[in-house]
C-alpha positions, -999 to 999 in steps of 0.1 A, spaced: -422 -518 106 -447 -543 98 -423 -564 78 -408 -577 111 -441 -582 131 -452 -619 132 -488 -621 130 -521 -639 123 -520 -663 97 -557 -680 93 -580 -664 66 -615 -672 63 -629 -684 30 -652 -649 33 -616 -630 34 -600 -649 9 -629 -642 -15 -629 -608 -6 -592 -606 -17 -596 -622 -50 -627 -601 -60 -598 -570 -56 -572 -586 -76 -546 -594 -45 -548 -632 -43 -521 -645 -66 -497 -654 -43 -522 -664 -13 -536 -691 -45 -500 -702 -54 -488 -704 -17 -515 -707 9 -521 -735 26 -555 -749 28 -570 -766 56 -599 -786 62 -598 -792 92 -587 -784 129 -572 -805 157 -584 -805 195 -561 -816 218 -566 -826 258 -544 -840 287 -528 -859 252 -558 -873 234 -571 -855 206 -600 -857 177 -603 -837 146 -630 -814 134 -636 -815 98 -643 -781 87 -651 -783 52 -673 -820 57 -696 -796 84 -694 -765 69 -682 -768 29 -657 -744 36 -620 -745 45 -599 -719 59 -562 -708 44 -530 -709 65 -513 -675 49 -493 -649 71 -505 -613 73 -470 -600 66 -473 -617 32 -507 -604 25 -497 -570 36 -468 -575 14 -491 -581 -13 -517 -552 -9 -489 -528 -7 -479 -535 -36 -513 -537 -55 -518 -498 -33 -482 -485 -48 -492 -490 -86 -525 -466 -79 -509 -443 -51 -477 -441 -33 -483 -448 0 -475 -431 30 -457 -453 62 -443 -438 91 -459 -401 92 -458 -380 119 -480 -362 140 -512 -371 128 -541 -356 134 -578 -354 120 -604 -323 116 -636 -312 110 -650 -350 112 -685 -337 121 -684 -316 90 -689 -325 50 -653 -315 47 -629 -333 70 -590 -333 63 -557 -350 81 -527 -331 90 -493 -350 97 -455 -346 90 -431 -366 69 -393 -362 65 -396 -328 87 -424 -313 64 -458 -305 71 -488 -321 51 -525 -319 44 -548 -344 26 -581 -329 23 -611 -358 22 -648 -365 19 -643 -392 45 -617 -411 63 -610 -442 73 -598 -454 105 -577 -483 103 -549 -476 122 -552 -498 147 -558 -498 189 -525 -475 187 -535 -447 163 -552 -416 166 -588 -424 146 -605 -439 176 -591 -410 198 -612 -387 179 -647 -401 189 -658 -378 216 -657 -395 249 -696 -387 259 -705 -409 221 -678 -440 228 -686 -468 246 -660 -494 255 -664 -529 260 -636 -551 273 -621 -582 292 -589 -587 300 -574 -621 299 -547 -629 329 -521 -646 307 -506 -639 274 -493 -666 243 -457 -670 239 -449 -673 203 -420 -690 184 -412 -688 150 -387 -718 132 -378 -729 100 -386 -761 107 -414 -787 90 -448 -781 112 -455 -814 135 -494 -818 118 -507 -807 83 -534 -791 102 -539 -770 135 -536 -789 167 -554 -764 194 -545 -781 231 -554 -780 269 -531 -790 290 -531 -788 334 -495 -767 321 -514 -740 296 -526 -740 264 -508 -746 231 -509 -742 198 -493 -754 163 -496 -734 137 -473 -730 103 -468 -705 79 -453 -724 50 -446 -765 47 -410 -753 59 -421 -726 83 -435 -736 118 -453 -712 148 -461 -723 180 -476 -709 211 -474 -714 243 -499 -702 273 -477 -678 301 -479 -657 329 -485 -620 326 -454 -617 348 -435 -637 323 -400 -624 307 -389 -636 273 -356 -638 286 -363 -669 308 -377 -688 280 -346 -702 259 -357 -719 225 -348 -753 244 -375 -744 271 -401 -737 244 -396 -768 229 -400 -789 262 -430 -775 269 -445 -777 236 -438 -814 238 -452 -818 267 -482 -800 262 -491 -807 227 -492 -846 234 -465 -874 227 -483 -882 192 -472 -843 184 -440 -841 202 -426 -873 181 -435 -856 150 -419 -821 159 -385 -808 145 -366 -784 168 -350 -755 155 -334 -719 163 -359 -695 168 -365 -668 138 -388 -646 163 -399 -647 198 -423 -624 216 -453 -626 246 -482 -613 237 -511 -604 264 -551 -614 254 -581 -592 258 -612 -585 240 -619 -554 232 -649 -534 210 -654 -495 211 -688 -480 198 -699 -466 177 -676 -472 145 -686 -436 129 -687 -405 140 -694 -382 115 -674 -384 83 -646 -407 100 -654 -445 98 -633 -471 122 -620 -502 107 -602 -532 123 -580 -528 152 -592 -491 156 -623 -507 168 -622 -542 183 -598 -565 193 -602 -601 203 -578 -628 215 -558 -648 188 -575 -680 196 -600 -677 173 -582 -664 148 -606 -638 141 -585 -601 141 -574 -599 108 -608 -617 95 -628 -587 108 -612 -562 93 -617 -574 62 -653 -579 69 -652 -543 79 -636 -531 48 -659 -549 30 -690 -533 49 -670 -497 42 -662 -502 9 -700 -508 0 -708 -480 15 -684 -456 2 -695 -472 -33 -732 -468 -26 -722 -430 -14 -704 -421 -46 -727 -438 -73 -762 -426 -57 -754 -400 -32 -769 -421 -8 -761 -423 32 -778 -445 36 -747 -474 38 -727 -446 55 -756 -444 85 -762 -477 88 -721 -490 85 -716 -491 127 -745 -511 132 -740 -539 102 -702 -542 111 -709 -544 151 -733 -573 148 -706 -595 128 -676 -583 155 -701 -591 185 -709 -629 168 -665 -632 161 -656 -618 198 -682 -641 215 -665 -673 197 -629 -658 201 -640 -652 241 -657 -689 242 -623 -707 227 -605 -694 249 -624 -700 278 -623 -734 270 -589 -738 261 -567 -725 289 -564 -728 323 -572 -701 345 -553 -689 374 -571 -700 402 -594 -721 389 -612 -748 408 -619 -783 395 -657 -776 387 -644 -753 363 -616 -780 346 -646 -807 350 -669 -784 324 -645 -778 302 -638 -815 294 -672 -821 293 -675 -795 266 -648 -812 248 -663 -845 250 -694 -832 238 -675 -812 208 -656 -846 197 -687 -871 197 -718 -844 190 -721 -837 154 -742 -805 160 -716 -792 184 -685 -795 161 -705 -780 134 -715 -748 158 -673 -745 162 -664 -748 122 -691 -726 113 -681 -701 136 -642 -715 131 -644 -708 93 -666 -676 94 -701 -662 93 -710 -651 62 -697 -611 55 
């Protein structure tokens, strides 16, 4: 269920406008956390880059689950929604009257539609219904994963602090003032097993820099998972009468903090077209919807794909390659034109 799955917690200013514009952003005001800036970290020294001073905009430290939480229940006063169906399958796409069959609690259902929407995500059945000789797939695969950690415990920095280390990457992150999440760059091969909280911790210290590591409180570990890194985009995002939307389509590596950011900017995109549709009879948004979501998802999976390359170490890679990426670092902390090319990109292109 996605009550128990820990997951991206940075929302461009583009998606938190988006939210209040529906009427879902009462709690994300009362309890987000807003940030205006983020913190680079390497081999121990670190510099800040102010966000909102090169950009105007901040981004807002809020967890998915609790905005999930909160459009579910905006989405159960219209409709009573449907979680854990069975068996689904869609029809008739390439025709003016499409439909979804599925199964809940043993008995068969059909919702009849003028479109639908696929946003169920890299593991559901929407993308599988774009014939194979239409999709194109794009994709790199990354060869480590993030280890995350989850504690009630105060965060070690009021802002991100994003770090490469000769040991991996790592990241601190929060979710509340009380609640901390951290990441920590490991093998493919890696079993959560043979990291013990304690381990967690002593390489977080170590990798995050002693100015960090004094500030950090260690706790028991609420949630602990690996998750593997790729980038990922399948076109087109229509195909007749079903539009994709979010994971269904693209995927990119957490380190930009990008996923959930695109699918709002795809629901955005969708929802103006279905509008458009419905108050002119145009098509007009409905043709056109691939193309203006795809040039956004490129622009977010070529930052997400540059971040990372810059901060982890590669298996196998030779000091020419560590030599560039300090440079770039260097050049990120003292050139005003680079650090403003990251927050723009870090805080989000315009929807």
């Amino acid at each position: 269920m996605w009550r128990r799955r820990i997951r991206a917690g940075v929302l461009e200013q583009g998606t938190v406008d988006l939210l209040q514009q529906v009427g879902a952003a009462g709690r994300l005001r009362a309890e987000g956390l807003r940030h205006d800036g983020v913190v680079l970290a390497s081999d121990g020294e670190a510099f800040r880059i102010d966000l909102h001073g090169l950009t105007g905009k901040p981004v807002t430290v809020y967890g998915q689950t609790e905005l999930t939480r909160d459009l579910n229940e905006i989405l159960a006063e219209r409709d009573q929604p449907v979680f854990e169906a069975e068996d689904v399958q869609l029809h008739d796409i390439a025709t003016d009257r499409p439909f979804v069959t599925y199964s809940k609690d043993g008995v068969a259902r059909q919702l009849d539609c003028d479109f639908i929407a696929g946003c169920d995500g890299a593991h559901g059945v929407g993308h599988t219904h774009i014939p194979a000789d239409v999709r194109r797939v794009y994709e790199r695969v990354y060869p480590f994963g993030w280890l995350g950690l989850l504690a009630d415990v105060p965060p070690c920095n009021d802002e991100l602090i994003y770090s490469n280390h000769p040991r991996g990457f790592a990241l601190a992150s929060m979710r509340s003032p009380t609640r901390s999440r951290y990441y920590v760059q490991v093998g493919l091969d890696e079993r959560i097993q043979d990291w013990p909280d304690e381990r967690v911790w002593d390489e977080l210290a170590v990798r995050l820099g002693p100015k960090a590591a004094g500030r950090m409180a260690r706790g028991p570990s609420l949630e602990k998972s690996i998750a593997p890194l790729r980038s990922y985009v399948a076109e087109p995002m229509r195909h007749g009468r079903l539009l994709l939307a979010g994971d269904a389509a693209h995927i990119v590596p957490p380190t930009g903090a990008k996923g959930l950011n695109l699918a709002a900017s795809d629901a955005h995109y969708l929802s103006d077209a279905l509008i458009d549709f419905y108050r002119s009879g145009s098509t007009a948004g409905i043709d056109g919807y691939s193309a203006r979501a795809l040039a956004r998802v490129w622009k977010a999976v070529r930052f997400s794909w540059w971040f990372t390359q810059l901060m982890h170490r590669f298996p196998g890679e030779d000091a020419f390659t560590h030599k560039v990426q300090m440079a770039e670092l260097e050049y990120l902390a003292n050139s005003r034109a680079g650090a403003t090319a990251l927050a723009e990109n870090y805080v989000g292109l315009p929807f």
